[in-house]
C-alpha positions, -999 to +999 in steps of 0.1 A: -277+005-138-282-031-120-303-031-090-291-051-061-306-087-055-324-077-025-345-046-030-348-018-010-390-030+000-376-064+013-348-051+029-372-031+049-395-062+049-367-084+061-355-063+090-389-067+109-394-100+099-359-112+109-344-087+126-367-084+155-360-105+187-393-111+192-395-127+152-367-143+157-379-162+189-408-176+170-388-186+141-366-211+168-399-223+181-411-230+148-379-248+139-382-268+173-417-278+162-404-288+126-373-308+139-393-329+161-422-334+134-399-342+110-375-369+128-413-386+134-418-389+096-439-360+090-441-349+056-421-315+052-450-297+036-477-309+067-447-301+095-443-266+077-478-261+073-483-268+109-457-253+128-459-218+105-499-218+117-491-223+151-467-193+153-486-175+127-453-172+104-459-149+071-444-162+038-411-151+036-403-167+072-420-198+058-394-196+034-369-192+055-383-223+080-379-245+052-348-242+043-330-242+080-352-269+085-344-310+084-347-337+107-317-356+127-313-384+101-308-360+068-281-345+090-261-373+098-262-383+061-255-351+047-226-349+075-211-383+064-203-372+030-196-333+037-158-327+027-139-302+046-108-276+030-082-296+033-094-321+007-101-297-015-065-297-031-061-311-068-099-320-071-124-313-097-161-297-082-192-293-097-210-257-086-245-256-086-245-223-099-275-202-089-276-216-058-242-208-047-241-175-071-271-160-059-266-168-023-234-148-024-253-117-044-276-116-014-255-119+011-233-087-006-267-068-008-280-068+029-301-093+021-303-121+049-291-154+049-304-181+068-281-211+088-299-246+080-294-273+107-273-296+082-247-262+086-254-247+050-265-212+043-297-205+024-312-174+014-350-168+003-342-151-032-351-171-064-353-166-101-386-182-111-373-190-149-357-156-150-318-145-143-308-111-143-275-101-135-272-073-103-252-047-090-226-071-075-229-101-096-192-100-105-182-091-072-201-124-060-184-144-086-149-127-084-156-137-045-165-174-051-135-177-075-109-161-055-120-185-027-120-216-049-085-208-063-071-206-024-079-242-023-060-253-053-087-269-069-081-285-102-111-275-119-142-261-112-176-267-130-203-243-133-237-260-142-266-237-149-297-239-153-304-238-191-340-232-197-339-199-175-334-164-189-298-151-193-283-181-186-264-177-218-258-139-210-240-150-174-216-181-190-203-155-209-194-132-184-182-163-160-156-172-192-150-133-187-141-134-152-124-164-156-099-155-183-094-121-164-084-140-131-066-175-144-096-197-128-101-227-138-136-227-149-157-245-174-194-233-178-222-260-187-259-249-193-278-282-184-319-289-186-317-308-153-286-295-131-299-315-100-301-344-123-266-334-134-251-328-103-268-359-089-256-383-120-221-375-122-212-388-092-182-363-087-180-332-055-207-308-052-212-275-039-250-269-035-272-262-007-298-278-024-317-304-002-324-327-027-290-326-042-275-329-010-294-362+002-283-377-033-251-369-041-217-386-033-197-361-015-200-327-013-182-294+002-199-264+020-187-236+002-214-213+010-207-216+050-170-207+045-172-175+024-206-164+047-184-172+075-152-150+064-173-118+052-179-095+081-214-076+077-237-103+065-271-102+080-269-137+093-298-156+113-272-183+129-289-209+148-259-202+175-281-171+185-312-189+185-297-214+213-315-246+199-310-275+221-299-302+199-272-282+182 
């Protein structure tokens, strides 16, 4: 039987890590520190590096820092080109698979997910070269499609990562899912999705930083299913009261 993507140790990990007012507090001062290091040209690794020592932030909130974190000017750009719903109709988008699929899974497994300041939704799971499906991988995917199809998009693109593990295992069940449902789907297994994603010049889905600052427009599919499932262990930025927001 699949496990699910967030195990029962971080789960218990997590909850005092994240759950805890007291963590929590020092994650927002943290992300204070980083905002202002970073919108004075501070590398991201130095601003992390400094602002996890000062509050003497463990790994997995490191984690978490960087990905809510990112100065004023990445915002406005990533703003600029950020699509909303109601220009979804009739278009073609391009998933960045993993990083939408395995948000979803660890949102669906208590895991928590993270609010970056650019308004996307970022977990600290990863697969380090290897995939393996879960308990509620086809729940996450039946999820993302269902709430693709209610925009009436034209088509929508999968790209995987082809060099990791059962890659090839999860098109298969994506065509699966697909066929069972009437989504419009097409399944590519690329070398370099960000490349990919980046090159084609089309509408994204990824909360990918990189892919985010590079690509032409873009959609935040992520915050609208987070923000329609009730029960998602959510640190929101809304509770951390940050000033600038």
């Amino acid at each position: 039987m699949n496990e699910p993507r967030n195990t029962k140790e971080n789960t218990i990990t997590d909850n005092l890590l994240f759950g805890q007012q007291q963590e929590q507090h020092k994650i927002l001062q943290a992300l204070q520190d980083m905002y202002y290091l970073l919108n004075r040209n501070y590398p991201l690794k130095a601003s992390l590096a400094l602002a996890g020592n000062r509050y003497q932030l463990v790994k997995r909130q490191l984690q978490a820092l960087q990905g809510m974190a990112c100065s004023e000017e990445e915002i406005r750009k990533r703003k600029v080109k950020e699509l909303q719903p109601a220009a979804m109709k009739n278009q073609t988008i391009f998933l960045d698979g993993f990083n939408i699929l395995i948000l979803v899974e660890t949102a669906l497994s208590g895991g928590f997910v993270f609010e970056g300041l650019d308004g996307c939704y970022r977990d600290i799971s990863s697969v380090h070269g290897n995939y393996r499906t879960v308990a509620n991988t086809e729940e996450a995917l039946l999820i993302i499609g269902t709430t693709l199809q209610q925009l009436q998009l034209h088509k929508v693109i999968w790209v995987f990562d082809a060099p990791v593990s059962n890659s090839g295992k999860l098109k298969a069940t994506c065509y699966e899912i697909a066929g069972k449902h009437h989504f419009p789907w097409e399944i590519r297994l690329e070398n370099d999705p960000d490349k990919y994603l980046i090159d084609n010049n089309g509408l994204i889905c990824s909360a990918d930083a990189g892919v985010l600052n590079e690509c032409k427009s873009w959609f935040n599919l992520g915050a609208l299913i987070i923000n329609n499932s009730p029960g998602i262990k959510l640190l929101r930025l809304s509770e951390l009261n940050l000033p600038y927001r």
